[in-house]
Residue frames as a rotation matrix with the C-alpha (Angstrom) as fourth column:
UNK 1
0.278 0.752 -0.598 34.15
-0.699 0.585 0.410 238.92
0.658 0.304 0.688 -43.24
UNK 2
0.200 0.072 0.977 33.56
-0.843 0.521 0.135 236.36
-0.499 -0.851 0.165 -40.05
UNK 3
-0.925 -0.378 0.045 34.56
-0.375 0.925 0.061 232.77
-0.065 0.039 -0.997 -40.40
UNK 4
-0.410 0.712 -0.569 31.79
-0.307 0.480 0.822 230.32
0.859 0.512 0.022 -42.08
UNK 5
-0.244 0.336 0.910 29.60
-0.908 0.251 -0.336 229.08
-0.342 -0.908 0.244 -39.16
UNK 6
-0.323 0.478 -0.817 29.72
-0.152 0.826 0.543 224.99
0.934 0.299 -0.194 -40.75
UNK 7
-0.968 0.137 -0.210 28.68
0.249 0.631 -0.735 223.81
0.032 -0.764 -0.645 -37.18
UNK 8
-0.532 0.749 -0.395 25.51
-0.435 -0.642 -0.632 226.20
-0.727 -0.164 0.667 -37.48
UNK 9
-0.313 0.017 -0.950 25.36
-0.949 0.046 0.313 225.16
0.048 0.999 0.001 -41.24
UNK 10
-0.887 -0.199 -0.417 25.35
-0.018 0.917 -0.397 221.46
0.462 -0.345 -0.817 -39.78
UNK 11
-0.692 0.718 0.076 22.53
0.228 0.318 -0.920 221.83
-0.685 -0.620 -0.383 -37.14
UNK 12
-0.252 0.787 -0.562 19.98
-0.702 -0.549 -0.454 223.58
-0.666 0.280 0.691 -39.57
UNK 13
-0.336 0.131 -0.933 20.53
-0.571 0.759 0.312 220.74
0.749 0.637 -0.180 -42.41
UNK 14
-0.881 -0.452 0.142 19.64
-0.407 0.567 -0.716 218.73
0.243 -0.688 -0.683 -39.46
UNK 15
-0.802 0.584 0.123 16.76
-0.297 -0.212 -0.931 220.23
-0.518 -0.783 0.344 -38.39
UNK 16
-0.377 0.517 -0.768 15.45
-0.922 -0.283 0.262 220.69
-0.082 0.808 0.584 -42.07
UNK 17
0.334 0.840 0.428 15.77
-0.451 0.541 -0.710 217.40
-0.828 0.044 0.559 -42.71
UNK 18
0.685 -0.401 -0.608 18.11
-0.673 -0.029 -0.739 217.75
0.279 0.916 -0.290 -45.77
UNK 19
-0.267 -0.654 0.708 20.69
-0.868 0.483 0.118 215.52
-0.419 -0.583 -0.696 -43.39
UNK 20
-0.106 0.428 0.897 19.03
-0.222 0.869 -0.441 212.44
-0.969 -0.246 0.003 -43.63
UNK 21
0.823 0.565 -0.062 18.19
-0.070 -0.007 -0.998 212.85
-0.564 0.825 0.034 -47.42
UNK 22
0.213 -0.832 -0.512 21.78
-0.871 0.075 -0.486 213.58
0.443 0.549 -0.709 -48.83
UNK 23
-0.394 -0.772 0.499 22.66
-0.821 0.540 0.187 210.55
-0.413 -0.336 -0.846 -47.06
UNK 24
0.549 0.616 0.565 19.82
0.023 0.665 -0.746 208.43
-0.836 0.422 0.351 -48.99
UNK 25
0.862 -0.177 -0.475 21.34
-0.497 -0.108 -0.861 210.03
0.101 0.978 -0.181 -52.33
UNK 26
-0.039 -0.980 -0.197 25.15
-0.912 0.116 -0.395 209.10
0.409 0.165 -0.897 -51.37
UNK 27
-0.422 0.054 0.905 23.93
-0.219 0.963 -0.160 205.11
-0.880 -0.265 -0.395 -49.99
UNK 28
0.824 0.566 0.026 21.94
-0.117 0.215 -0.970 205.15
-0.555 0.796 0.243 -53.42
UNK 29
0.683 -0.582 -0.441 25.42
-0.728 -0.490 -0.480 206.20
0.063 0.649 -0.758 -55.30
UNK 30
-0.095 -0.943 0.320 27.61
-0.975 0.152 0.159 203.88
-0.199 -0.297 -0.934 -53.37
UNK 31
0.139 0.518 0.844 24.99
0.050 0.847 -0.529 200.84
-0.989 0.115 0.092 -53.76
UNK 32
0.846 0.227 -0.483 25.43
-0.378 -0.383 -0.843 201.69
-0.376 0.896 -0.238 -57.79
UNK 33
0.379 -0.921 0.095 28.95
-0.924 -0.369 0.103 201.80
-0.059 -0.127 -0.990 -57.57
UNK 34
-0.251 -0.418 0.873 29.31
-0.594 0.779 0.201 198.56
-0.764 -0.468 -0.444 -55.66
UNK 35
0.340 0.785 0.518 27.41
-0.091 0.576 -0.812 196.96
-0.936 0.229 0.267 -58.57
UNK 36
-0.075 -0.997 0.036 29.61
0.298 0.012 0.954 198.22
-0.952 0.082 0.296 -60.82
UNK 37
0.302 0.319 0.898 27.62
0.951 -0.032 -0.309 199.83
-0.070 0.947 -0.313 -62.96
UNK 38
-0.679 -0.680 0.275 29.29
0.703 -0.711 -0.021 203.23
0.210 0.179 0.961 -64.61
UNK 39
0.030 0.652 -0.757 27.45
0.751 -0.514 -0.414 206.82
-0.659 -0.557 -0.505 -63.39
UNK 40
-0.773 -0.609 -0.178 29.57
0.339 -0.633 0.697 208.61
-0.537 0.478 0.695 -65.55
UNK 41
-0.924 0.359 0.131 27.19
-0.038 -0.429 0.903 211.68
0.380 0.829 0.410 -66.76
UNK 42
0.025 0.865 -0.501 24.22
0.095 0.497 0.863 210.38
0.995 -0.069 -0.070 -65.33
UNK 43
-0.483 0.139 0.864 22.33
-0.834 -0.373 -0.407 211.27
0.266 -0.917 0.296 -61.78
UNK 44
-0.782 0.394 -0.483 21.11
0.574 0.757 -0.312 208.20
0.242 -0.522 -0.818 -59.76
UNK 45
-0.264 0.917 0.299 16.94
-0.847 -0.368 0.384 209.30
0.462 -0.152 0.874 -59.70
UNK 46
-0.864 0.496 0.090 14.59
0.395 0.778 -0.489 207.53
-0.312 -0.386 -0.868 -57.30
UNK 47
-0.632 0.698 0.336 11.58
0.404 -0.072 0.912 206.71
0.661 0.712 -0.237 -58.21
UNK 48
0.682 0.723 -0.110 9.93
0.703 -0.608 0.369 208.77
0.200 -0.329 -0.923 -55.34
UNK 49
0.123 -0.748 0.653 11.63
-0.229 -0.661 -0.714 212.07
0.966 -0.061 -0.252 -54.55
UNK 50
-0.492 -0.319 -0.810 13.68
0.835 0.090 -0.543 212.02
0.246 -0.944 0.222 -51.23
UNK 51
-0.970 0.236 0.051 11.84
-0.241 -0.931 -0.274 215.50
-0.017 -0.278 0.960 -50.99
UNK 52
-0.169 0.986 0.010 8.50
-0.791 -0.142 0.595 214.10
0.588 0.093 0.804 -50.91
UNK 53
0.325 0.679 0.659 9.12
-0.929 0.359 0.088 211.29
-0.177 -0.641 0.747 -48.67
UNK 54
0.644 -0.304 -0.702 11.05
-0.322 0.724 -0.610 208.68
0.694 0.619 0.369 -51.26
UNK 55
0.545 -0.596 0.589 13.37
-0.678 0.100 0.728 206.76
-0.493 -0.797 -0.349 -49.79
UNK 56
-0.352 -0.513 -0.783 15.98
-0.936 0.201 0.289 204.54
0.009 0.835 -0.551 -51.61
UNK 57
-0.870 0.303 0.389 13.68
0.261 0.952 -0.158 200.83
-0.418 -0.036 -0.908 -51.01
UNK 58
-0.028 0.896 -0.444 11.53
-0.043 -0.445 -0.895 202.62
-0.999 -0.006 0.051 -52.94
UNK 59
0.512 -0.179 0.840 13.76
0.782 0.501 -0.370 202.08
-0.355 0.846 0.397 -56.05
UNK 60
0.291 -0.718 -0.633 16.07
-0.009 -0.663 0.748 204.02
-0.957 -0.212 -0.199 -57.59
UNK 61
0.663 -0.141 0.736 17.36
0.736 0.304 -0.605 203.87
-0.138 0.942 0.305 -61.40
UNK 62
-0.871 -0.479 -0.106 20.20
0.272 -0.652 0.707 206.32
-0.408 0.587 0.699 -64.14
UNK 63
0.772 0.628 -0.095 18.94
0.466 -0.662 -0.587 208.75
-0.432 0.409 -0.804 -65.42
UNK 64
-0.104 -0.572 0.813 20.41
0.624 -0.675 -0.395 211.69
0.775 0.466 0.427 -67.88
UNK 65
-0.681 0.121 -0.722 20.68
0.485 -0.665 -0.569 214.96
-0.549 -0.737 0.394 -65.30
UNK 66
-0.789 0.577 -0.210 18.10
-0.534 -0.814 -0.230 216.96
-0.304 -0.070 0.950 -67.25
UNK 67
-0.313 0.742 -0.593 16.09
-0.364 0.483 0.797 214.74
0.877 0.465 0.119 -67.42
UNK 68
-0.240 0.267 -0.933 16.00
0.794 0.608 -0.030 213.98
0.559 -0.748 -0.358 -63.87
UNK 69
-0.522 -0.134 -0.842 16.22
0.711 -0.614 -0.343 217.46
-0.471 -0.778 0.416 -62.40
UNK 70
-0.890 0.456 0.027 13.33
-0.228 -0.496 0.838 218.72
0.395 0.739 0.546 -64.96
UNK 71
-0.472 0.824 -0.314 11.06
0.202 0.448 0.871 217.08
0.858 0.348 -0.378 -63.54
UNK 72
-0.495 0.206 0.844 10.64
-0.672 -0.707 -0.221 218.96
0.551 -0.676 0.489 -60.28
UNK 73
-0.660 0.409 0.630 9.48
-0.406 0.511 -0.757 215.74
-0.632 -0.756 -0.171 -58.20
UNK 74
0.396 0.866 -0.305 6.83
-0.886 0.274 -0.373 214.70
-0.240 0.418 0.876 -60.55
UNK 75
0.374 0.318 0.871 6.31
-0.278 0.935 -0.222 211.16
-0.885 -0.159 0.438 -61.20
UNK 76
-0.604 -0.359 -0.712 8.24
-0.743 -0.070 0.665 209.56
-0.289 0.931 -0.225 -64.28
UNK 77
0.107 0.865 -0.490 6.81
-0.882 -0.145 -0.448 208.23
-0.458 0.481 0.748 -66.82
UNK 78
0.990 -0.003 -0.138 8.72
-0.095 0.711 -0.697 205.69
0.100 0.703 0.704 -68.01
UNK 79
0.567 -0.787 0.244 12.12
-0.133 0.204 0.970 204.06
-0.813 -0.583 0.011 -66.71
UNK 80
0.745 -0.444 -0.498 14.87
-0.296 0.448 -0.843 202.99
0.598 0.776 0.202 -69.11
């Protein structure tokens, strides 16, 4: 078995697009953080997906994880 190609692995997240997005999720996390509110358990959801276009001045909020990662992009219903 050949050695992992991460530089390959690297340009393709690039290309996708997926680059730009994990870095929305981990400036959402760190902006949380700084605020000092606790994650523990709990997935930082925006209120548009980054996979449809969301970005994090779009709003963010906690969430439980299955409760964020059930919802397959669809619009929530109700914040808490």
């Amino acid at each position: 078995m050949g050695k992992r190609p991460y530089k390959r692995e690297y340009e393709l997240q690039v290309a996708r697009g997926e680059h730009e997005n994990r870095m929305e999720r981990q400036r959402a996390r760190r902006a949380m953080d700084k605020k000092g509110v606790s994650r523990k358990g709990k997935d930082v959801s925006h209120v548009k997906a980054l996979a449809k276009g969301g970005k994090n001045s779009d709003g963010y909020y906690l969430e439980s994880p299955s409760k964020n990662r059930a919802r397959n992009g669809e619009k929530p219903t109700s914040k808490k």
